[in-house]
Steps between C-alpha positions, in 0.01 A plus 500: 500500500360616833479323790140630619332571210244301325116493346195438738142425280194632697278178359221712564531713214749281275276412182775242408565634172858416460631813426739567796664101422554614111665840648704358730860392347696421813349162584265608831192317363421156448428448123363177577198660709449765231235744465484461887790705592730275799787623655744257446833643518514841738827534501556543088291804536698845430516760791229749445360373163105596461500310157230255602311703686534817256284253225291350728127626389331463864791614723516154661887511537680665761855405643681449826763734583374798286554843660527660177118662554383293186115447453368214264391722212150309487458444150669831357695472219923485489723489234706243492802667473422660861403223651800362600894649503638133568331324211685719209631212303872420608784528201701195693336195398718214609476363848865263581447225743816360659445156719825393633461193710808209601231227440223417335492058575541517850480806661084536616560883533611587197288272334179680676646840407531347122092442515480800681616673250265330242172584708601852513615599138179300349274674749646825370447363143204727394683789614800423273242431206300872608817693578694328161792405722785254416617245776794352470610186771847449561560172697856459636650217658715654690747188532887667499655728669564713167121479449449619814712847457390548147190550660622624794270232712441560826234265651250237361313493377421842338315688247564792372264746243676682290814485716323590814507205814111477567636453865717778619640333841706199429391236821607155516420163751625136395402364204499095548492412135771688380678379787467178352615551208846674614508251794542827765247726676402783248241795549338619221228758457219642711237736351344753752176661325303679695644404816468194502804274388463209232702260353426525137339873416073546497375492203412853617840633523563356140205686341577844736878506355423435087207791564735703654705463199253631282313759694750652759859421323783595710859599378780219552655575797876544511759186408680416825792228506342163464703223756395128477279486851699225710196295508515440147871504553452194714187347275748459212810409622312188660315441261802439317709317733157233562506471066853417518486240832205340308 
C-alpha cells in the first residue's frame, strides 16, 4: 500500500476502452463507471505499480508520487508478466477476519463498526472474486472475562485481518451505552485513521487493512504477555455485580 501513490487519467487522450479497469486487481477503479476509468479508491493502489498505465494504449495514465523516471509507453507493447512485480498471483489465499465487539443490541459503536465492516468487505467483493481469495468472518461476543484472554482483548471494538489490529494505537473516551449496560462509566474504543479520530473505524481503514493483507503481508509480530486491561477489568466485574442485584 502506499500512502502517495495513485493513477491520474489525462481525459484528453483516455479513449475509454476499459482496459486499465480489467488490469487493475487491487480495487482503485470504480467497476460501476466502467470503460470510463474513475479513481475510486487511491489508497488500495500498490507503491510504484505501472500496471495500468503499462497497458494503457494512449498513455493517458500517469500517477502521483512517481519518481521512478517512468514514461507511459504510448501504445507499445508489454508482456504481461513484466508489467507488474506485485500482481504475481499470491500462494496464501485465505483472508481471517476477527470482529470482537462487547455488544451488538445496545452499544451504537460497535454496531456502526459491525456495518462498517459490511460496506467495506462487499466493496472489496470483486477483488476477492478477481484475486480468488477466501474471507472468512469471525464475530465474537466478547462477553467473559475468559473470552476476553482467549483472545487476548484489549479494546472494543476491534478487528483484526489475519491476526493483525487494523488500528495499531489502542485510544479510548466513554462509551455511554456500554455504560449502561454494566451500570458504571466504561471507555471503549477510538479509531484514529488518518489523523483524524473516529468512533467506529472508516470504511476506509477497513478496506486499507484486508488489502494490506493480501498485497503487503507482514510477519506476526512477537507474543508479549496478554493482562486483562483494567477497563475491561472493571466492565465485567460490574457487569456482573448489576446481573446479580437485578
Amino acid at each position: 500500500m502506499a500512502k502517495k501513490w495513485y493513477p491520474v487519467i489525462d481525459y484528453s487522450k483516455c479513449k475509454e476502452c476499459g482496459s486499465c479497469i480489467k488490469k487493475c486487481t487491487h480495487g482503485v477503479y470504480d467497476q460501476k463507471k466502467s470503460p470510463t476509468p474513475v479513481v475510486i479508491n487511491p489508497v488500495g493502489c500498490i507503491d510504484q505499480c505501472h500496471g495500468c498505465g503499462n497497458i494503457c494504449p494512449v498513455g493517458a495514465i500517469t500517477y502521483v508520487g512517481d519518481n521512478t523516471g517512468w514514461n507511459p509507453p504510448h501504445g507499445n507493447s508489454i508482456k504481461e508478466a513484466e508489467a507488474c512485480s506485485c500482481c504475481i498471483e499470491k500462494s496464501d489465499k485465505i483472508i481471517n477476519v476477527d470482529f470482537l465487539y462487547l455488544d451488538l443490541n445496545t452499544c451504537s459503536r460497535c454496531i456502526a463498526t459491525d456495518s462498517a465492516l459490511n460496506e467495506a468487505l462487499e466493496a472489496l467483493n470483486n477483488v476477492f472474486k478477481t484475486l480468488g481469495y477466501q474471507i472468512n468472518v469471525n464475530r465474537v461476543n466478547i462477553s467473559s472475562i475468559e473470552l476476553a484472554e482467549q483472545y487476548q482483548f484489549l479494546s472494543s471494538p476491534t478487528i483484526r485481518v489475519n491476526g493483525k489490529d487494523i488500528c495499531l494505537n489502542v485510544k479510548e473516551n466513554n462509551c455511554k451505552d456500554c455504560g449502561d449496560l454494566c451500570g458504571s462509566d466504561v471507555d471503549c474504543r477510538v479509531f484514529e485513521y488518518q489523523g483524524i479520530e473516529y468512533n467506529q473505524p472508516p470504511k476506509a481503514m477497513i478496506m486499507e487493512g484486508v488489502l494490506q493483507a493480501i498485497y503487503a503481508p507482514k510477519r506476526a509480530s512477537e507474543e508479549t504477555v496478554y493482562q486483562l486491561p483494567r477497563n475491561l477489568q472493571h466492565f465485567f466485574n460490574q457487569k456482573e455485580n448489576t446481573c446479580c442485584n437485578g
